[in-house]
PADREN-824841 format. One record per residue (C-alpha): x, y, z. Coordinates in nm, 4 decimals, always signed. Each point is the difference from the previous one (the first is absolute). Layout:
<rs>
@x X | y Y | z Z;
...
</rs>
This chain:
<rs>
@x +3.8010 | y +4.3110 | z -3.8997;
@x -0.0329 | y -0.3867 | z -0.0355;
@x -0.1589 | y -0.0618 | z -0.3468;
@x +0.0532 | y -0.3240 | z -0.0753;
@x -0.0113 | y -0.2205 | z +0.3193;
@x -0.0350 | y -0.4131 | z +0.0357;
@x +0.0465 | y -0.1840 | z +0.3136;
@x +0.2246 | y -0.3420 | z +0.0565;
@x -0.1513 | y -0.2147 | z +0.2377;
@x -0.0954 | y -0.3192 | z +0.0556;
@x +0.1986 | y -0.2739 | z +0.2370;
@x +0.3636 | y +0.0084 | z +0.1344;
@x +0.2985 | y -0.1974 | z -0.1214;
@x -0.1892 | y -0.0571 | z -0.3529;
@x +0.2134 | y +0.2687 | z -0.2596;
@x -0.1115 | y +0.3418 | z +0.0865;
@x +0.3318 | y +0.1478 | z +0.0919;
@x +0.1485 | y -0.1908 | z -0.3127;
@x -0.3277 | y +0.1498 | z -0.2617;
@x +0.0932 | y +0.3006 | z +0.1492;
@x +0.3827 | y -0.0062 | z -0.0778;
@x -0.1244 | y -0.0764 | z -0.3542;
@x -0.2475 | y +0.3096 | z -0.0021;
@x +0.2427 | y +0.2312 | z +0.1027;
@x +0.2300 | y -0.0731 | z -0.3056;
@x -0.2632 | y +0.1840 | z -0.1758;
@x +0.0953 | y +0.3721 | z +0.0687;
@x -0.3524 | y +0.0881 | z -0.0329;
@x -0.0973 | y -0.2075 | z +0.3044;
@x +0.0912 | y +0.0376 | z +0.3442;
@x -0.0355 | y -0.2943 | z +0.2294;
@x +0.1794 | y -0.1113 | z +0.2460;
@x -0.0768 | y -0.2746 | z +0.3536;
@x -0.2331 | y +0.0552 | z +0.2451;
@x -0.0812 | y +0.4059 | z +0.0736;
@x -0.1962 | y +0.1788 | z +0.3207;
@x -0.2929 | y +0.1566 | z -0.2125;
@x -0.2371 | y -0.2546 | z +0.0394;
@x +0.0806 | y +0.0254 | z +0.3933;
@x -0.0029 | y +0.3804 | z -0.0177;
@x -0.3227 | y -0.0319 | z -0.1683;
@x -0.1438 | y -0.2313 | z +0.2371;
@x +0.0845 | y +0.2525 | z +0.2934;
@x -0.1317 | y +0.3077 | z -0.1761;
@x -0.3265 | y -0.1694 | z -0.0911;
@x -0.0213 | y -0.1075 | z +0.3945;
@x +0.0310 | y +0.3632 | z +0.0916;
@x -0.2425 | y +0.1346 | z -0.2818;
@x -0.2856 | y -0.2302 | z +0.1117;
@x -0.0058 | y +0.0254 | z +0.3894;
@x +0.0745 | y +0.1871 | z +0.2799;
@x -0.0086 | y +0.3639 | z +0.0627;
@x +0.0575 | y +0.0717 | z -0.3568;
@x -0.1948 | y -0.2127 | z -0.1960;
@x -0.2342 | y +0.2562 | z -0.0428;
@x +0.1962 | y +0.2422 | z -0.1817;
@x +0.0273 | y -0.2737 | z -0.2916;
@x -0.2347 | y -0.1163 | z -0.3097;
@x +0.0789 | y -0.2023 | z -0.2310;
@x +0.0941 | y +0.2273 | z -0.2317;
@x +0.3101 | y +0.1290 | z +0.2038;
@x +0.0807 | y -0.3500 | z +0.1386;
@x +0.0614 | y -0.0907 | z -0.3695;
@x +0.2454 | y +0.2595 | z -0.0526;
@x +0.1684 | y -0.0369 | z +0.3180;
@x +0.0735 | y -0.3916 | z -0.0837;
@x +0.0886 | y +0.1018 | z -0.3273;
@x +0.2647 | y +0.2538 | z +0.1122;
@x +0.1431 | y -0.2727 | z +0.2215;
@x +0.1203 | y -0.1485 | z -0.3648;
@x +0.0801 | y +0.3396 | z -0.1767;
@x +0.2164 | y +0.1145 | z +0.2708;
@x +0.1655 | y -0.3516 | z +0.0822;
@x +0.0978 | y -0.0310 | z -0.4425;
@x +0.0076 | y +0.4080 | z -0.0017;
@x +0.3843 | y -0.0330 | z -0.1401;
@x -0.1049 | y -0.1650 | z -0.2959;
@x -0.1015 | y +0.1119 | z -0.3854;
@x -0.3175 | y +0.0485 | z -0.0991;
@x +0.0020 | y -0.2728 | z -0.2450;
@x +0.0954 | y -0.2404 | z +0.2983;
@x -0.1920 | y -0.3449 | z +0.0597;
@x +0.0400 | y -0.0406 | z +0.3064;
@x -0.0457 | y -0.3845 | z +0.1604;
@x -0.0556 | y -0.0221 | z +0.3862;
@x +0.0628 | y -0.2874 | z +0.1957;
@x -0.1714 | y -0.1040 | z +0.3006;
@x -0.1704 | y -0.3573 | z +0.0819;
@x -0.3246 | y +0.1742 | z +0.1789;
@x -0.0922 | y +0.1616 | z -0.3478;
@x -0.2397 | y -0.2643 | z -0.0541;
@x -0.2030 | y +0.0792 | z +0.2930;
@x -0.0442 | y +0.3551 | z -0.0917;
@x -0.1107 | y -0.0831 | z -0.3780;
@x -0.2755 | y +0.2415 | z +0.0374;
@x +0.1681 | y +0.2355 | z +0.1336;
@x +0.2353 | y -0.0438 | z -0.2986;
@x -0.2438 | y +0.0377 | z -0.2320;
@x -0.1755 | y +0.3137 | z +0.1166;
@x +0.3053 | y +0.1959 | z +0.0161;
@x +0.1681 | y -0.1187 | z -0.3135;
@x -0.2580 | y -0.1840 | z -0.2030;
@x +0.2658 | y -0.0608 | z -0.2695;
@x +0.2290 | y -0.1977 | z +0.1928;
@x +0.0414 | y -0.3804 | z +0.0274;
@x +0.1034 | y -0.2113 | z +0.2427;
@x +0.3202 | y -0.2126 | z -0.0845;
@x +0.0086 | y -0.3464 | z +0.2747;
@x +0.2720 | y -0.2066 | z -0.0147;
@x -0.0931 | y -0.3152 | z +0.1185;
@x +0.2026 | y -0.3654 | z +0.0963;
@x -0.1402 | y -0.3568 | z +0.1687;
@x -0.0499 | y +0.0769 | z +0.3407;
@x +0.2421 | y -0.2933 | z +0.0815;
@x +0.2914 | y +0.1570 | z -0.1539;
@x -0.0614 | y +0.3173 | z +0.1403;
@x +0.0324 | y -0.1730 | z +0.3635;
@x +0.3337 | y -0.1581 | z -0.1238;
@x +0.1255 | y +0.3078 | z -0.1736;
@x -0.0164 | y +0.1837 | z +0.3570;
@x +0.1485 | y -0.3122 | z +0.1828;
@x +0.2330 | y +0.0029 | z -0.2118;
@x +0.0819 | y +0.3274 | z +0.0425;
@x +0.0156 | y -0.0134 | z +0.3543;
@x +0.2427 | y -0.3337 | z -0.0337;
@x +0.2218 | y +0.1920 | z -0.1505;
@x +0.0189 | y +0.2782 | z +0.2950;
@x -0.0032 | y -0.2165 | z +0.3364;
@x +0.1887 | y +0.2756 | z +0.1796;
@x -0.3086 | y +0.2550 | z -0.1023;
@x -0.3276 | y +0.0101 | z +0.1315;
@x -0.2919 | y +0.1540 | z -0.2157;
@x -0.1941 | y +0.2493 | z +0.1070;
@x -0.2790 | y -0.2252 | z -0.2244;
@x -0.0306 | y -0.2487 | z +0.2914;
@x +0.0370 | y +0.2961 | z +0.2837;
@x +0.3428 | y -0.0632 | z +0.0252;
@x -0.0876 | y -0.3089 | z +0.2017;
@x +0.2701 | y -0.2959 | z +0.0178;
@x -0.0629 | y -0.3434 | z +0.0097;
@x -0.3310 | y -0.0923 | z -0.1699;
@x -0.0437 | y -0.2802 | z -0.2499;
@x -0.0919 | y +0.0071 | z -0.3388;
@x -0.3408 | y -0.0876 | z +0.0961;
@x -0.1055 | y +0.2732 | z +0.2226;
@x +0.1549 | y +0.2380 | z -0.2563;
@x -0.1899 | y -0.1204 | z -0.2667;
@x -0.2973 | y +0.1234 | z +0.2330;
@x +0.1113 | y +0.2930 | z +0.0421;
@x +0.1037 | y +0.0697 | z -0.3258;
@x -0.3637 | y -0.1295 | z -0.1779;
@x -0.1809 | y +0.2618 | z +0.3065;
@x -0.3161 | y +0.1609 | z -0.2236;
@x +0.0095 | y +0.3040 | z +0.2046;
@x +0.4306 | y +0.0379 | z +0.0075;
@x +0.1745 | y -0.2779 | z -0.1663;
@x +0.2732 | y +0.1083 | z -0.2401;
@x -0.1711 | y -0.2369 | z -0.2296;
@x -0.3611 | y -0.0919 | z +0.1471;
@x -0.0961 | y +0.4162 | z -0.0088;
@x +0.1282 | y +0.0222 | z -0.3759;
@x -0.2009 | y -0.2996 | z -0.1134;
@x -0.3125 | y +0.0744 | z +0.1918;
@x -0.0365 | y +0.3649 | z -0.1511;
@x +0.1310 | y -0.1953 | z -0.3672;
@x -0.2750 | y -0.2139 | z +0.0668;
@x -0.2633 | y +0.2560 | z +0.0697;
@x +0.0876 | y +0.2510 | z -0.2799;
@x -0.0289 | y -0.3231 | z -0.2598;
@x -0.3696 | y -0.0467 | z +0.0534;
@x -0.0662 | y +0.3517 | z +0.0344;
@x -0.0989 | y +0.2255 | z -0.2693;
@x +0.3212 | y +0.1562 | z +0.0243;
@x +0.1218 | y -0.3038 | z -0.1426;
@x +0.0446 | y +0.1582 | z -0.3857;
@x +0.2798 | y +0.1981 | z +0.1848;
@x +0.1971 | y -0.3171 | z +0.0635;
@x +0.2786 | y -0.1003 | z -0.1811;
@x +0.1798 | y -0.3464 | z +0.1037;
@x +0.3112 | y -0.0697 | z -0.0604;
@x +0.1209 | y -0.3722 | z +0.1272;
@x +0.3214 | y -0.0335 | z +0.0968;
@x +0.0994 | y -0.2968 | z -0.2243;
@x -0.1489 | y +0.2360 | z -0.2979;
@x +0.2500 | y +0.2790 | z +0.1002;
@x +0.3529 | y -0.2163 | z +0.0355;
@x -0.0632 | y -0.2599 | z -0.2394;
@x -0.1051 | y +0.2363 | z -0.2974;
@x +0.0450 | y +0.4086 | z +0.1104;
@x -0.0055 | y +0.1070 | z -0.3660;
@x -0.3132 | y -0.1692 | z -0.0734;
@x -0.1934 | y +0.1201 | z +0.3612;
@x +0.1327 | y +0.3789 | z -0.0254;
@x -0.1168 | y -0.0037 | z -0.3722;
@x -0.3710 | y -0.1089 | z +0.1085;
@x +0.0436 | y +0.2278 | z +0.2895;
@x +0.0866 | y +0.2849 | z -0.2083;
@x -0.3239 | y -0.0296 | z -0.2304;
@x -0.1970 | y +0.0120 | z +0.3367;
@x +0.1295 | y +0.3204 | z +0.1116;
@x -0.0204 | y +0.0794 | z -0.3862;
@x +0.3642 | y +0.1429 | z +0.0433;
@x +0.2695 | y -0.0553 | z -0.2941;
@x +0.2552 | y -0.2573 | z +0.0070;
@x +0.3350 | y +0.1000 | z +0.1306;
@x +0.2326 | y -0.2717 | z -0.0496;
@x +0.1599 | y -0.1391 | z +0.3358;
@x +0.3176 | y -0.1148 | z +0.1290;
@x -0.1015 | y -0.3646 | z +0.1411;
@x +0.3384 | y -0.0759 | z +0.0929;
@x +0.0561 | y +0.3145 | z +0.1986;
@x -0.2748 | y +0.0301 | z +0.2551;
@x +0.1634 | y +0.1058 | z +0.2664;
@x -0.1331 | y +0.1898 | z +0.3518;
@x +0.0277 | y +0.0107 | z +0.3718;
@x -0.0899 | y +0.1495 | z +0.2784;
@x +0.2528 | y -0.1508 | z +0.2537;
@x -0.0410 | y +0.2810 | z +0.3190;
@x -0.4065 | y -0.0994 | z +0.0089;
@x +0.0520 | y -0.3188 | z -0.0334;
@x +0.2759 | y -0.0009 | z +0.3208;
@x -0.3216 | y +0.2074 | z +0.1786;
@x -0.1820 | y -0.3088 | z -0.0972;
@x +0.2629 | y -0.2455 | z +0.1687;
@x -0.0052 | y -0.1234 | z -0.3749;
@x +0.2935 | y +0.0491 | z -0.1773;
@x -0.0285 | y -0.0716 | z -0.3838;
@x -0.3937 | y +0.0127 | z -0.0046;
@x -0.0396 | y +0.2251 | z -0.2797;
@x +0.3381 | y -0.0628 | z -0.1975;
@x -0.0505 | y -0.1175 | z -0.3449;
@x +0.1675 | y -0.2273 | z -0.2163;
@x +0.1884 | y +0.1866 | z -0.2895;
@x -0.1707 | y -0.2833 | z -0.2905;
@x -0.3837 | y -0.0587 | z +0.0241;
@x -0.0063 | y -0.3628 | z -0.0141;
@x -0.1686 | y -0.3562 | z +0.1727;
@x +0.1889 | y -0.1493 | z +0.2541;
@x -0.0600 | y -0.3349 | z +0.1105;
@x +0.0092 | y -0.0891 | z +0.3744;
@x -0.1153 | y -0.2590 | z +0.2494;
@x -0.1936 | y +0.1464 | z +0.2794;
@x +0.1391 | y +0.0863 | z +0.3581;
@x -0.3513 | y -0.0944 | z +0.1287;
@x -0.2043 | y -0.2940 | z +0.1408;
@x -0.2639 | y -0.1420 | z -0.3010;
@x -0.2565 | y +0.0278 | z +0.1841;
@x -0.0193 | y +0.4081 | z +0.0216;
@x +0.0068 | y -0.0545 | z -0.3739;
@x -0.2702 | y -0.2178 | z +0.0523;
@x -0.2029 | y +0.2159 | z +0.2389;
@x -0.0053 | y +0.2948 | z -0.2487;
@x -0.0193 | y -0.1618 | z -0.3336;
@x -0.3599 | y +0.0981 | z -0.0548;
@x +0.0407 | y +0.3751 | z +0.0549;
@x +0.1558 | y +0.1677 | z -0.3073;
@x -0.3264 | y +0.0811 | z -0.1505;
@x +0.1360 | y +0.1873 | z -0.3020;
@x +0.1311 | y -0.3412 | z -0.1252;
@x -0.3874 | y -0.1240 | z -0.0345;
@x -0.2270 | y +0.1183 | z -0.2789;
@x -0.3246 | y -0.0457 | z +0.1584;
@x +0.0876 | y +0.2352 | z +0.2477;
@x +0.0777 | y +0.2532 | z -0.2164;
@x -0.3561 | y +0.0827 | z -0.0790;
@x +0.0850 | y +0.4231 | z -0.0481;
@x +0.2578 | y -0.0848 | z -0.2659;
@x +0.2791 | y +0.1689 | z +0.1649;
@x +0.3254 | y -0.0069 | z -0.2584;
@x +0.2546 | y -0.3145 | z +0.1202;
@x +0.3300 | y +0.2045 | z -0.2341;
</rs>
């Protein structure tokens, strides 16, 4: 049974494979990329709530059928176990989240939306004999129209992720959120695990910041993205020019929200 449970969410390409590779140095914790419980949750709730067998369902039972979904996905761990799930479309089910595990908070990792786009450009530079099963496997495009599809609301690998971000901030679930910019996390990781300890109220466990290592390499070959989720043995700042044109910088500049305090107006914790 899942005790102990926070969620990693937030947007894509901004440190949440890397916090988790961190986290999981901690024997206590188990975290780990991307997992299919928020998807199998999703389903189950679908087929609890309509059709021919809604009816058999309160919500009472739907409760403890969602939160079997997590005690039988993290069954194989002790019962002392904190146990950090990652999925971007957390935020949208806040809650959700907070009705079945009103303890648990709600860990986003977050990065300017114009070095997201050039993180996955870059990404796909460096595989031009791959095509990603982010753009539908589709050759050929430019940088443009993938920046479209990428910022979708209703799909986008980063539009979907920001628009649920966004809507969870100036909720009341908002005193779930915990933000952690991606600047904060490879520029100073002692200093940003240490402030995100106290908001889990967990004890320090000191961390390796010069062995972070993880990778998924088989999913990220499903992906037609080799390398996505590898991380960097040393946590550190790398400087870089971008790979695209200023004005996509331009165009987005405005929309990392988290970055301006009079938007913050439910005082969600920037670690």
């Amino acid at each position: 049974m899942v005790s102990r449970l926070h969620l990693i969410s937030g947007l894509p390409r901004s440190g949440s494979t890397l916090l988790c590779a961190l986290l999981r140095q901690n024997p206590r914790f188990s975290a780990a990329m991307t997992s299919p419980v928020a998807s199998l949750c999703g389903a189950l709730h679908k087929k609890m709530c309509g059709g021919e067998f809604g009816v058999f369902f309160d919500d009472a039972r739907r409760a403890t059928m969602l939160r079997g979904v997590f005690d039988s996905y993290y069954a194989s761990g002790d019962m002392d176990q904190v146990v950090f799930d990652t999925n971007r479309t957390w935020t949208g089910r806040a809650a959700l989240l907070g009705e079945l595990f009103p303890q648990s908070r709600i860990i986003c990792c977050v990065r300017e939306i114009g070095w997201i786009i050039d993180s996955v450009e870059r990404m796909l530079a460096k595989n031009p004999l791959q095509l990603s099963r982010v753009f539908n496997f589709q050759p050929g495009t430019s940088v443009y129209s993938r920046v479209e599809t990428l910022m979708n609301s209703e799909n986008g690998l980063i539009g979907l992720p920001w628009s649920t971000l966004r809507e969870a901030w100036f909720s009341d679930e908002a005193k779930r959120l915990i933000v952690v910019p991606y600047d904060h996390l490879v520029r100073d990781p002692e200093k940003t695990l240490r402030t995100l300890y106290e908001q889990l109220g967990e004890p320090w466990f000191l961390h390796d910041f010069n062995d972070a290592v993880y990778d998924q390499p088989d999913y990220d070959a499903l992906l037609g993205m080799p390398g996505l989720h590898k991380v960097r043995s040393k946590v550190e700042y790398q400087e870089r020019k971008p790979c695209i044109p200023p004005d996509i910088f331009a165009k987005f500049a405005g929309t990392n929200f988290w970055a301006k305090p009079e938007l913050n107006t439910r005082g969600v914790r920037i670690v």
